[in-house]
C-alpha positions in Angstrom: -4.4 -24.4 16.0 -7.5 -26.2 17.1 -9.5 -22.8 17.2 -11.3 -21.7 14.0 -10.2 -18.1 14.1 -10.7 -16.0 12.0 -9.3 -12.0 11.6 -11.3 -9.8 9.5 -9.1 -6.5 9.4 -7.8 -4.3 6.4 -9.4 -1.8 6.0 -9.0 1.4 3.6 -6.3 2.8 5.5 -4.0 0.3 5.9 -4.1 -0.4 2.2 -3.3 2.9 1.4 -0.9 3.3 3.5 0.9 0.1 2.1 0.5 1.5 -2.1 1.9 4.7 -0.4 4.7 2.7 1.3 5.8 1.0 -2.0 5.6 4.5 -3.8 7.5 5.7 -1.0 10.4 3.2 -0.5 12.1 4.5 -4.0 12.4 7.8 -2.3 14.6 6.6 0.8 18.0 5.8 0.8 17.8 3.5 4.5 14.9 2.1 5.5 14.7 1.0 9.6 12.3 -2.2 10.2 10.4 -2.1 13.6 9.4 -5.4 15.3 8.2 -6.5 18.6 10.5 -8.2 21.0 7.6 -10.8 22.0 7.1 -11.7 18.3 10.5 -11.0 16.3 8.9 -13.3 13.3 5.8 -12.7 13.4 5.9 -9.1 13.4 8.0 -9.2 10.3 6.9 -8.2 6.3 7.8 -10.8 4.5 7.1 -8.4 1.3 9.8 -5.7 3.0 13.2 -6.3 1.7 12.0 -7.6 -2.3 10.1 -3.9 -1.4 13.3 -2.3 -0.4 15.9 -3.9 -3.1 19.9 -3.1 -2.7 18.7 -0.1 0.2 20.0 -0.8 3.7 17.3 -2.1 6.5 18.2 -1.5 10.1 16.3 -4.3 11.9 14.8 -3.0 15.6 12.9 -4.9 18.3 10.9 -2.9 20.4 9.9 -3.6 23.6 12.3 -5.3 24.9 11.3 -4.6 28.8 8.4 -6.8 27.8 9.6 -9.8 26.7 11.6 -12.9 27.7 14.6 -12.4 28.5 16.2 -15.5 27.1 14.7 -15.3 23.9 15.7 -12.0 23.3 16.7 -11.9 19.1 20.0 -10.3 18.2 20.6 -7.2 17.1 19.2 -3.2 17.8 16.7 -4.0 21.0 15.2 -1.0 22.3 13.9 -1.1 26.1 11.9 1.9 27.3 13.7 1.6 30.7 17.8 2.1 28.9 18.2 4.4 26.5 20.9 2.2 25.2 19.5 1.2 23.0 18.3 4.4 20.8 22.2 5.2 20.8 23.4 2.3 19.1 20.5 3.2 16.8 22.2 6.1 15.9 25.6 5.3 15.8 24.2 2.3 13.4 22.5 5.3 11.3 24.4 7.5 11.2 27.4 5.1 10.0 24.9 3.6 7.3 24.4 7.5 6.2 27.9 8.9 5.7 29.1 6.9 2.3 25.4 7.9 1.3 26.4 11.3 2.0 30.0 11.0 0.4 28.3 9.3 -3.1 26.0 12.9 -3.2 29.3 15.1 -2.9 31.1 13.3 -5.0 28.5 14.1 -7.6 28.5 18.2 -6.3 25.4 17.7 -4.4 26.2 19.5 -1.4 24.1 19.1 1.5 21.6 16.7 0.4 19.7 15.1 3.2 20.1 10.7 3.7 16.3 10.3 3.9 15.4 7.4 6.1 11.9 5.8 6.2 10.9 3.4 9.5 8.5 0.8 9.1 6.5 -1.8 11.1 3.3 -2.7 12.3 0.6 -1.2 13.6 1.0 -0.4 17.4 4.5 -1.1 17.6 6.0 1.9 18.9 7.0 3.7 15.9 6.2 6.8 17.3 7.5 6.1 20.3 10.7 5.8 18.8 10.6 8.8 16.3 10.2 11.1 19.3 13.4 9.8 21.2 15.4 9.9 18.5 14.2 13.1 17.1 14.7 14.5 20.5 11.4 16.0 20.8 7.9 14.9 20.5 6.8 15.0 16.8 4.5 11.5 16.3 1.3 11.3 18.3 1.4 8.5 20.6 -1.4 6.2 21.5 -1.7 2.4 22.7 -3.8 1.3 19.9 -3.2 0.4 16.8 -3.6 2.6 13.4 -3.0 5.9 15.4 -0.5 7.4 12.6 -2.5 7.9 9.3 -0.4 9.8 7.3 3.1 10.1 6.3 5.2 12.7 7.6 9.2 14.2 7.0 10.6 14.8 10.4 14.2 16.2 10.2 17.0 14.6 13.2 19.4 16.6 15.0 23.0 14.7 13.4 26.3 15.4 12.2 24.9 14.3 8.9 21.8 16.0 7.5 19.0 13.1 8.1 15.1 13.7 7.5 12.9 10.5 8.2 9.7 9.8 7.0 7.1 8.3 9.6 4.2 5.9 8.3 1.2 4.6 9.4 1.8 0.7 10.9 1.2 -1.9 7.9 0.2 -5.3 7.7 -0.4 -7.3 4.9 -3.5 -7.7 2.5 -3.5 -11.3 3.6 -1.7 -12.7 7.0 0.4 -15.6 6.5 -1.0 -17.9 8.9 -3.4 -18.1 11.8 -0.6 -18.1 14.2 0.7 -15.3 12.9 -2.6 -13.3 13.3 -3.0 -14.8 16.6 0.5 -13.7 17.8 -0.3 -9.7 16.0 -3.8 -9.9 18.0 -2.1 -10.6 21.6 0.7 -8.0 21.2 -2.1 -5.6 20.0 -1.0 -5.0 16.1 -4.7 -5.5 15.1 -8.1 -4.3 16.9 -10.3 -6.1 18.6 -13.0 -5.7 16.1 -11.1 -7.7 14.1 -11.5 -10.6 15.6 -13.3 -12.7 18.7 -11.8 -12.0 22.1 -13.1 -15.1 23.6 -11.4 -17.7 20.9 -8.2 -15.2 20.6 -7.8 -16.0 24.3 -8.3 -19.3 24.8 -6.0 -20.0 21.8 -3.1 -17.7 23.4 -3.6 -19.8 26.7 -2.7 -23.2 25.1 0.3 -21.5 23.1 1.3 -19.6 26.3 0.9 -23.7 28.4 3.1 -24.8 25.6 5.8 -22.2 25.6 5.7 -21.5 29.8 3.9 -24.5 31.5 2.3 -23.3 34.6 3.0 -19.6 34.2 -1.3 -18.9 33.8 -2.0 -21.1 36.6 0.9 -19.2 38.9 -0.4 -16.0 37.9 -4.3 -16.6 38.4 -4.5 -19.5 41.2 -6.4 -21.4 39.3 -6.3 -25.2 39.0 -6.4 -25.5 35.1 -5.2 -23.1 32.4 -8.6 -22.4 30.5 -10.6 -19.3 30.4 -13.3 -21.1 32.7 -10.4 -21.6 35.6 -9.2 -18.3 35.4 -13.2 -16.3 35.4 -13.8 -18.4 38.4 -10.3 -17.6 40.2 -11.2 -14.4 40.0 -14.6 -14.5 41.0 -15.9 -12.9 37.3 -19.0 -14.2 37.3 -22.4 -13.3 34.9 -25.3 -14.1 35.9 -23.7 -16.9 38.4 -21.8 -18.3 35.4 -18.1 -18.1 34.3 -17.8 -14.4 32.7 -15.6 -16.1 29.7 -15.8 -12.3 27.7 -14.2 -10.1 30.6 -11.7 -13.3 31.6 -10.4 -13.2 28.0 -10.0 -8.8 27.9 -8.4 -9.1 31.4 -6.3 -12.3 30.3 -4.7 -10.2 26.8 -4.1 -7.2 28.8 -2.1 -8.9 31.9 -0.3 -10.5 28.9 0.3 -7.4 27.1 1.5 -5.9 30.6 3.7 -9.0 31.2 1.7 -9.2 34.6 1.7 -13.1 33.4 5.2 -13.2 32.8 8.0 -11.9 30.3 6.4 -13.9 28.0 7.9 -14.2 23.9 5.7 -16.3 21.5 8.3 -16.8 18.9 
């Protein structure tokens, strides 16, 4: 990157909630791994499955209806628009749970709950998902990361007795890499207190050029892709010069509501 970024955010409940997610883990017996569609790398935890050991992880992308449709990953994709996609959840569940089940009655425990945990960071629709597949609302839901704070056992209507424990989003004590951070900050996994909106932006827009050439200047009519281009194509002026603050909000929230495109950055 030729920006020096630089993301300052961690703050005391995000580490918590990671020590409680590590307490946690030897709890479960399945553990289900949330990441965005747009960012199916970067919105992994590397730290996740040394976390989880021999346990099953259930690997879902979320917001699918977002990103680009030819670089969709493989596997569990969940699209607020088809509900397809929280069924074959299930079915992927509730196939994972039964031998758990069967090892528990084979030992006369009768009944015994499969406890699943779901994971992933902040922002990424964790709730969002708990509530379709618990068939009622039971997570609060906001666009904004760090909305869940604390963990919770929500029991799901099966043929199998399941109870799943929400957490709060996680992300590491130390990001892996710029990109990665940058990749978090445009899909909205970390605050914009963490970080300068103005360098985040311009950033994005040569990774965006790179990935989608001419997609920025389509979108904006303007004749370059830089923040300067787009303030003046849309006339967002202060004091008679190039507004570069409100061009780089409005820039990360028509990319966050693929106005741009179905853009992936993976």
């Amino acid at each position: 990157m030729a920006y020096n970024l630089e993301f300052n955010w961690y703050p005391g409940h995000i580490a918590k909630a990671e020590r409680q997610l590590r307490e946690k883990i030897s709890q479960v017996d399945l553990i289900i791994e949330l990441r965005d569609s747009r960012i199916p790398l970067s919105s992994a935890h590397a730290d996740l499955l040394e976390w989880a050991k021999q346990k099953p992880v259930i690997t879902v992308f979320t917001k699918a209806d977002l990103a680009d449709p030819n670089k969709m990953p493989k596997g569990i994709v969940i699209n607020s628009k088809d509900k397809s996609g929280f069924k074959n959840l299930f079915i992927e569940i509730e196939k994972l749970a039964k031998p758990i089940l069967e090892k528990y009655q084979s030992k006369g425990v009768v009944n015994r709950a499969t406890k699943l945990m779901i994971v992933g960071y902040p922002n990424i629709g964790k709730s969002s998902l708990i509530n379709a597949i618990a068939g009622n609302k039971k997570a609060k839901v906001e666009d904004r990361p760090g909305v869940t704070r604390s963990q919770q056992w929500i029991d799901l209507k099966s043929k199998f007795p399941l109870k799943l424990l929400d957490t709060p989003g996680i992300i590491p004590s130390k990001l892996y890499s710029t990109e990665q951070a940058l990749k978090l900050a445009m899909s909205n996994a970390i605050p914009e207190a963490a970080y300068d909106v103005t360098s985040v932006a311009r950033a994005a827009i040569d990774l965006i050029e790179s990935l989608y050439p001419g997609a920025i200047q389509a979108y904006y009519r303007s004749p370059k892709s830089e923040l300067e281009a787009i303030a003046l194509s849309r006339n967002w002026l202060l004091e008679g010069q190039p507004d570069l603050h409100k061009a780089a909000v409005k820039f990360i929230e028509d990319f966050r509501d693929a106005k741009i495109g179905k853009i992936s950055l993976d």
